[in-house]
N, C-alpha and C positions, 0 to 999 in steps of 0.2 A: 637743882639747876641754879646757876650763879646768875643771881639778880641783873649782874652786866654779861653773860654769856649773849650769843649771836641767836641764840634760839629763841630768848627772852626777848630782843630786841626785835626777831623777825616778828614775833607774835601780837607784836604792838603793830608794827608796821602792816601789818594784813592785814589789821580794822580797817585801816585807811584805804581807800581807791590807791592804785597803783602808781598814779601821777602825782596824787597828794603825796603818798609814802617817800616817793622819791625825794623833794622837793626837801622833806623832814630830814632824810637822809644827808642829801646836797649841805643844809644849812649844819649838822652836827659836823659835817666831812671840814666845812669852812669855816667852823668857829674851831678846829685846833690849831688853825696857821698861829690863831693868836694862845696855844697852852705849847710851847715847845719842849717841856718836860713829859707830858702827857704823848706828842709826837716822836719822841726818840724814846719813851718805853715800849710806846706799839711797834714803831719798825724793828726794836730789837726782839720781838716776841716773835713779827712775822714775817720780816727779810729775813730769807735765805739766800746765800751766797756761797760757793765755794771754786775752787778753779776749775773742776770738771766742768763746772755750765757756765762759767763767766766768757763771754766772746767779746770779738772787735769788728763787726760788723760797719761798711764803710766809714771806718775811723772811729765808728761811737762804739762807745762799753756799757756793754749789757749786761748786769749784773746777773740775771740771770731771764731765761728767756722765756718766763710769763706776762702778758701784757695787759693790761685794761684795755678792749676793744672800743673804737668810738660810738658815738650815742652815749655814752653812761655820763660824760664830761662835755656837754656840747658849746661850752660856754667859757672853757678855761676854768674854772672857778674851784675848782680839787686838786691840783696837780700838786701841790704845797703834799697834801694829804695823801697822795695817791702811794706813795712809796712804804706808808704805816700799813699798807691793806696786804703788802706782801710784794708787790708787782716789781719787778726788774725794767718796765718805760712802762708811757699810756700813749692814747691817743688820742686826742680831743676836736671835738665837731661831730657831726659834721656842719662846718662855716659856712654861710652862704655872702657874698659880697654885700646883699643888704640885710636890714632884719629881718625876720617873716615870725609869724604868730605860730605858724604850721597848721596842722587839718584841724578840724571841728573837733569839740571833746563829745563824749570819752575816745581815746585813742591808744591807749593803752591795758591791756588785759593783761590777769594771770592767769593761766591753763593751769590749776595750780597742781592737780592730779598726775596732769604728764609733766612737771615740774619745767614748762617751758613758759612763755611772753607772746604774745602777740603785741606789735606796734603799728600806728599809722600817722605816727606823728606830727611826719613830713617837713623837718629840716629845721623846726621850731629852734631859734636862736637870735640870737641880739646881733649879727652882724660882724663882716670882718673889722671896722674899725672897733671895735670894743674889743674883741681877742686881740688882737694886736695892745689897747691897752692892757688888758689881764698879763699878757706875754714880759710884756716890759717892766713888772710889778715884779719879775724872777728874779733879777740883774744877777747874783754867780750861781744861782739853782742848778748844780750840776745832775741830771735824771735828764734819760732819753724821752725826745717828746716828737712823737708825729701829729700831723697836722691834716685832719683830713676834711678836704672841700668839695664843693658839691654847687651846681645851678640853683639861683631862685627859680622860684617854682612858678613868676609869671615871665621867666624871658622863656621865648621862646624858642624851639628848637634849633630852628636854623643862625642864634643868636646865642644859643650853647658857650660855644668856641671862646667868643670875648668874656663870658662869667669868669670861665676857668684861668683865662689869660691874667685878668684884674686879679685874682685869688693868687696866683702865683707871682706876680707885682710885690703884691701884699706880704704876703711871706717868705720871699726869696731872703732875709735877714734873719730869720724865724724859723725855729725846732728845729728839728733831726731829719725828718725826711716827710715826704709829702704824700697823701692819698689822691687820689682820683675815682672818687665816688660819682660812678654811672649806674650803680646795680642798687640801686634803695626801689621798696617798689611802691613809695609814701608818694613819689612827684611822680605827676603824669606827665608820659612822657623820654622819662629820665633811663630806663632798661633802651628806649629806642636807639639810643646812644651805644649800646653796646655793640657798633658793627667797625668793620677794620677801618674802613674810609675815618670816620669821627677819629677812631683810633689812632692812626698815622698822624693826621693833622694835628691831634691834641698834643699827641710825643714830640713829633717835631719841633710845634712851637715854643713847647716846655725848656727843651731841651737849648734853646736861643735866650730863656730868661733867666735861669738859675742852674748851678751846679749839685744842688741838694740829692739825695737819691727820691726819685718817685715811684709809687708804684700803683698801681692799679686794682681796685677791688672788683671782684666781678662775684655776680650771682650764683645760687648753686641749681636756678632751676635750667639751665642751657643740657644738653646736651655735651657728652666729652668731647667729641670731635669739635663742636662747635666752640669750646671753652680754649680746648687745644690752638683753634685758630685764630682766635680772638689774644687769647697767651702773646701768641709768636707776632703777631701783628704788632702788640705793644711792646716788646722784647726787642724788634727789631727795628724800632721808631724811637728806641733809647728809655726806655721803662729800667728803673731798675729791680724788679721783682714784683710778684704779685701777691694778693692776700685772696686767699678762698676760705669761705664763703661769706656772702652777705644776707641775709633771711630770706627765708622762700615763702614762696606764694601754693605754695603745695596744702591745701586747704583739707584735703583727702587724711592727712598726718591726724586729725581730733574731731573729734564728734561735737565738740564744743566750738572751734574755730570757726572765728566771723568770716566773709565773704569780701574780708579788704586786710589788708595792710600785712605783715610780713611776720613769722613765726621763727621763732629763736628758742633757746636752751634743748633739755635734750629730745625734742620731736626732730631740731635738725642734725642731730650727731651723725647718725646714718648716710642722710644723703649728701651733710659737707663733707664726711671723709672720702664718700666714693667717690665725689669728685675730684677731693683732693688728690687722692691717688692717682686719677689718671693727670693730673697736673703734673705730682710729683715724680710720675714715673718719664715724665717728658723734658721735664726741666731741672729735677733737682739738682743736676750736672752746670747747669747754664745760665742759672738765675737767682736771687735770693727770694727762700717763700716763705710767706706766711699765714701759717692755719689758723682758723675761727670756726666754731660753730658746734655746741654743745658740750664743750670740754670741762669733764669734773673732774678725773683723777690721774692720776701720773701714769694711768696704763693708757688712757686714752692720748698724752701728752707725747707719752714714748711712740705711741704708734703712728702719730702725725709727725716725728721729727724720723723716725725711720722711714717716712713715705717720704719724705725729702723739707721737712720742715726746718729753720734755722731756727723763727719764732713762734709761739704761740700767741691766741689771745681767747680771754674771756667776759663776759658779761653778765649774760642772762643765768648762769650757774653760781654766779656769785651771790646773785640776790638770795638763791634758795640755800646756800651753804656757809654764804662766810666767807670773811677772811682763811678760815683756817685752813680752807681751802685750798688757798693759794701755798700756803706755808709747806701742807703735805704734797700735793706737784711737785714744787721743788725737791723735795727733801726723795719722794718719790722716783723721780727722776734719776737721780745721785745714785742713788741705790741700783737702780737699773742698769746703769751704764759700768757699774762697778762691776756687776754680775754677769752680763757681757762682754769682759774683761777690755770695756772704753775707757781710754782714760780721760778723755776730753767729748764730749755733745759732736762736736765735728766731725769723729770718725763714725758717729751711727747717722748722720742727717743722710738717707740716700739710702740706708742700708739692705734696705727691704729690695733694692733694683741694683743689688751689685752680688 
């Protein structure tokens, strides 16, 4: 095993509590902004790129359509880096207009057996005025970047509305396109948000401050019909697409899972896809989507853009596999589409329902 191999690396990293590990992570990811020979040998090791998966997607070029799911970047502070780990954009946040410390520690687990994460974080981050500086530190950083924001976690409900309104203020200058994180299940509170009423008003008013595309992340513990209506509600209040899933509170998935905070990698492959599909089988016609939630290899890649997926994103599968991960998706991918006789990602997104 190569002394710098990801296996080596992971195996140091599991001494450490999960949030410490991170943290070690975070500061290697942001000390290559300053080695840029070391930054363009990794991205040449682990971008993949070719024209079958390269898209344009509301005017942005996606090199290829693997993403860094938000949580991993809550702070801005990798995005320099993010493009060496393989990824074609990232996402970073989720932002809250002030800082917040986020939940009590420990808040972070590894289920390490079912190779998933439990998180209970809760929105832990420095604030939009600091991403906004991080943001500015870019100036020609050409890599797609969403933006995804979320309520502190002491306004309260009925006070929602104006978080979000300032958040979009904030960044109508800023990234690619915009989240709307109502489905974390770290703030109390914040799933309550997930009904048509909040929905309408939130799209409308977005829709009065920026041109940017937004979209909406919603939960995977809803019900289809219930996700379906929730979908169409934001669709029709000027959403531009939605991303499925966000961790589930399905506690039942481990024998090990705590009794708070939300479960990722692959305990939720399962139930993000079947929801995904009935998303994708409703909208992949109507909307741009994008899948989250347990994705490790390019069959599972392929089968979230055949249920109607444009992008992907991953996270919690990263931590347990690596970069190279991302490298073989792609490469995976290509091959797929080839075999298929696709010659471009666009003709299989939808395919599964045509």
């Amino acid at each position: 095993m190569s002394l710098f191999s990801y296996q080596t690396i992971k195996s140091i990293l599991f001494r450490f509590d999960p949030e410490t590990a991170h943290s070690i992570a975070g500061l290697g990811l942001r000390s290559l902004a300053y080695a840029p020979i070391l930054l363009r040998a990794l991205k040449n090791h682990y971008f993949v790129t070719h024209p079958s998966i390269h898209q344009k997607i509301f005017g942005i070029d996606f090199a290829n359509p693997v993403g860094l799911a938000a949580g991993f970047d809550k702070n801005g502070e990798y995005i320099t880096a993010t493009p060496t780990l393989g990824f074609g954009y990232t996402e970073i946040g989720t932002i809250t207009p002030l800082p917040q410390e986020g939940n009590p520690k420990p808040r972070l687990f590894r289920l390490k057996e079912e190779r998933s994460i439990q998180n209970a974080m809760g929105f832990n981050n420095h604030g939009a005025e600091y991403m906004v500086k991080q943001l500015n530190k870019l100036y020609f950083f050409d890599y797609p970047i969403g933006i995804n924001i979320g309520k502190n976690k002491v306004t309260p409900e009925e006070r929602a509305l104006e978080d979000y309104e300032h958040l979009l203020h904030t960044f109508k200058e800023y990234g690619d396109y915009i989240v709307i994180n109502i489905s974390s299940p770290n703030t109390p509170g914040l799933r309550d948000l997930q009904n048509e009423q909040f929905i309408t008003d939130l799209f409308d008013m977005a829709k009065t401050i920026t041109k940017q595309p937004i979209f909406l992340k919603i939960a995977p513990d809803m019900s289809s019909e219930d996700a379906i209506t929730l979908c169409h509600a934001a669709i029709n209040a000027g959403a531009s697409g939605i991303i499925a899933t966000n961790t589930t509170i399905d506690y039942s998935l481990s024998r090990d899972a705590k009794d708070f905070g939300g479960i990722s990698g692959a305990l939720l492959r399962e139930k993000s896809y079947q929801l995904f599909m009935a998303i994708g089988k409703e909208f992949h016609d109507k909307t741009t989507l994008i899948s989250v939630g347990g994705i490790e290899s390019a069959e599972d890649a392929y089968e979230r853009i055949k249920a109607g997926a444009s992008l992907i994103q991953v996270y919690s599968m990263l931590i347990y596999n690596g970069p190279k991960m991302i490298k073989e998706i792609n490469q995976g991918v290509i091959k797929l589409l080839k075999a298929d006789g696709y010659n471009h990602i666009s003709e299989a997104i939808g395919a599964k329902w045509r």
